[in-house]
GUZATOR-29479 format. One record per residue: x, y, z of N, C-alpha, C in turn; residue number from 1; residue in three letters. Coordinates in steps of 0.02 Angstrom, whole numbers. Each point is the difference from the previous one (the first is absolute). Last residue first. Layout:
     n.c1     n.c2     n.c3    ca.c1    ca.c2    ca.c3     c.c1     c.c2     c.c3   num   residu
        X        Y        Z        X        Y        Z        X        Y        Z   NUM      ALA
...
This chain:
     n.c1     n.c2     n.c3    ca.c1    ca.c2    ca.c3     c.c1     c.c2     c.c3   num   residu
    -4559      750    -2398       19       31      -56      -62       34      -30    98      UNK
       14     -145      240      -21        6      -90       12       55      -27    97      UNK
      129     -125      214      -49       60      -27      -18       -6      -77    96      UNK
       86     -210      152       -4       41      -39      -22       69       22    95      UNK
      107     -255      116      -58       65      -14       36       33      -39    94      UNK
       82     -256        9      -25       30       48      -39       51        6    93      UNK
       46     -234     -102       71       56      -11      -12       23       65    92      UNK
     -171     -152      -15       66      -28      -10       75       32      -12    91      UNK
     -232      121      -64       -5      -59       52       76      -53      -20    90      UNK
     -102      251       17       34      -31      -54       34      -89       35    89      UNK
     -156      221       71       39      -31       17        9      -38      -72    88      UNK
      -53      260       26      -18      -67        9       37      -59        5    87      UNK
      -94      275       51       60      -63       11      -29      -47      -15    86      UNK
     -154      170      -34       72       46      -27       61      -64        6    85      UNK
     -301       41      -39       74      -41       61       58       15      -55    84      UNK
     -200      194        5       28      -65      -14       51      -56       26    83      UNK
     -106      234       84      -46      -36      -46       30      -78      -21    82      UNK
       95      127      203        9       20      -30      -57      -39      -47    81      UNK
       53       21      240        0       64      -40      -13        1      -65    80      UNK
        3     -196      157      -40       55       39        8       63      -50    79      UNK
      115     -163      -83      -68      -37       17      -40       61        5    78      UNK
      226        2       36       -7       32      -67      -94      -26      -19    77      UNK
      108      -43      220       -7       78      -29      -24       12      -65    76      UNK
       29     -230       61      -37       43       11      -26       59       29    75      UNK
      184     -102     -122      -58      -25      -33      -59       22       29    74      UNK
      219       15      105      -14       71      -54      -55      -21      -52    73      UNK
       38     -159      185        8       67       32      -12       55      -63    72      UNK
       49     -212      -25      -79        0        8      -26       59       25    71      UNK
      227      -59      -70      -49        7      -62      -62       12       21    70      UNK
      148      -38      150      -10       75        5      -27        8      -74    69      UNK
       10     -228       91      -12       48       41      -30       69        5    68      UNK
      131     -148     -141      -79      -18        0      -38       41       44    67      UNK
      240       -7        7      -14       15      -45      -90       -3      -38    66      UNK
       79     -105      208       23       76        2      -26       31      -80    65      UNK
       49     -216       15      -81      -12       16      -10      106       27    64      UNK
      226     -111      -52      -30       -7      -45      -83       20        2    63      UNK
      214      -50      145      -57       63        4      -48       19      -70    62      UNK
      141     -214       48      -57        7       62       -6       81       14    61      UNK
      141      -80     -207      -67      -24        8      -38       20       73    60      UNK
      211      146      -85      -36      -71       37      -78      -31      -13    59      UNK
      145      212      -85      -30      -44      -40      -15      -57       43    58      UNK
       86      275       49      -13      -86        2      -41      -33      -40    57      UNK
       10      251        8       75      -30       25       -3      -62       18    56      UNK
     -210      133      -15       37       -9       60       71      -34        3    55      UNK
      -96      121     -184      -18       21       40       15      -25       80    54      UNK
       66     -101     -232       12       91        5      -37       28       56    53      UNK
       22     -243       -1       39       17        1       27       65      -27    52      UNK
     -208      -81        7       37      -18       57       34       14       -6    51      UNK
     -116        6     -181      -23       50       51       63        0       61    50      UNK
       32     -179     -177       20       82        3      -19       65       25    49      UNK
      -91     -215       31      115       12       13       -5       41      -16    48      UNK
     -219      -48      -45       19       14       73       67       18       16    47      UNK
      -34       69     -256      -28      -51       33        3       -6       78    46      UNK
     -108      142     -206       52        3       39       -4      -82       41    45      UNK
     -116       72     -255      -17        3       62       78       -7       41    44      UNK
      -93      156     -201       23      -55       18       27      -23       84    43      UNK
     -111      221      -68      -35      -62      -59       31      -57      -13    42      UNK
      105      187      156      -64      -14      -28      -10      -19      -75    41      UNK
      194       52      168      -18      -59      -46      -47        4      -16    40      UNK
       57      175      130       38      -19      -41        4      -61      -31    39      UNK
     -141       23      165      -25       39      -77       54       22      -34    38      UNK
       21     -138      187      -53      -20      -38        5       17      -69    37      UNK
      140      101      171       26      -61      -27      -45      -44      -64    36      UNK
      -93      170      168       53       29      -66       39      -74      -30    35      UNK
     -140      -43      170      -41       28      -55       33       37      -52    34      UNK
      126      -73      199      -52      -72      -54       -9       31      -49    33      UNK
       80      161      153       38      -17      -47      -35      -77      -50    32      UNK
     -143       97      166       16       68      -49       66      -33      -63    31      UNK
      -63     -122      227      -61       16      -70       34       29      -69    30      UNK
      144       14      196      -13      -67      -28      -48      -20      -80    29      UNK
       -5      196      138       61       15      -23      -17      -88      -40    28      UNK
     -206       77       42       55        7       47       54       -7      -37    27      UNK
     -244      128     -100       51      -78       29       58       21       46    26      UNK
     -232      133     -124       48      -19       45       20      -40       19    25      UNK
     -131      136     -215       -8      -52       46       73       11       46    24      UNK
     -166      173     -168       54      -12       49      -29      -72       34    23      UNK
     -138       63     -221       -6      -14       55       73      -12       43    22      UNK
      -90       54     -226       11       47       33       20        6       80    21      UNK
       44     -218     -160      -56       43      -10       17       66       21    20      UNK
      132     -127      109      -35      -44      -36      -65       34      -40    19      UNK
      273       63      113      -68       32      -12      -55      -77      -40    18      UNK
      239       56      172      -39      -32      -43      -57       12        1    17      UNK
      246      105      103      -74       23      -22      -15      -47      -27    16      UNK
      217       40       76      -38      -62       11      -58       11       -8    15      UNK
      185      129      -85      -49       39       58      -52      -64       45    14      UNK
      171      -57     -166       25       54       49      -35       28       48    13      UNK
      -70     -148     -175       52      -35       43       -3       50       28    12      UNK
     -236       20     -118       70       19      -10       56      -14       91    11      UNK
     -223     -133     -162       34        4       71       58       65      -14    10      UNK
     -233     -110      -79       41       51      -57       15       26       86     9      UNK
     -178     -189     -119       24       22       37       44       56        7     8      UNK
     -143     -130     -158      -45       21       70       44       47       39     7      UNK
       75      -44     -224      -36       26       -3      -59       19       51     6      UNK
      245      -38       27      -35      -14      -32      -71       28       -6     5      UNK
      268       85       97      -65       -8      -18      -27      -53      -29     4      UNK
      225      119      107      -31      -53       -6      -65        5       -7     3      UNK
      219      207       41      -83      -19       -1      -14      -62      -48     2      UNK
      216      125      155      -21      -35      -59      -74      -18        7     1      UNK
């Protein structure tokens, strides 16, 4: 299945994400955030719900995990791409813009 916006454009199967013309690379971890993302893009996600599609928990004391690897595909996407692509959404949690 292929996920797009207009920076980005992931196909699931092959884990390929393109930002532009540009191949990027994540880890398995990475890779599902960022799908999770942009299946919501343009509304925002919240930490519970990162947490609990990717690591299966909602505890507060891994909560700061989730900040973590936002900072992780923020700057890849930094290093590759023209525009900021994640944003935070203050009090819910992150976006992709639509």
């Amino acid at each position: 299945m292929v996920i797009s916006t207009p920076q980005i454009t992931i196909d699931t199967e092959t884990q390929v994400v393109l930002c532009g013309k540009k191949i990027l690379q994540f880890t398995d971890q990475e890779f599902k955030l960022l799908c999770l993302l942009m299946k919501h893009a343009g509304k925002p996600v919240s930490r519970t719900k990162i947490l609990n599609y990717i690591w299966h928990s909602s505890t507060g004391l891994k909560t700061r995990i989730v900040d973590v690897y936002i900072g992780y595909l923020r700057k890849k996407f930094k290093n590759n791409c023209e525009e900021k692509i994640i944003r935070s959404v203050r009090g819910i949690g992150y976006m992709i813009k639509d």
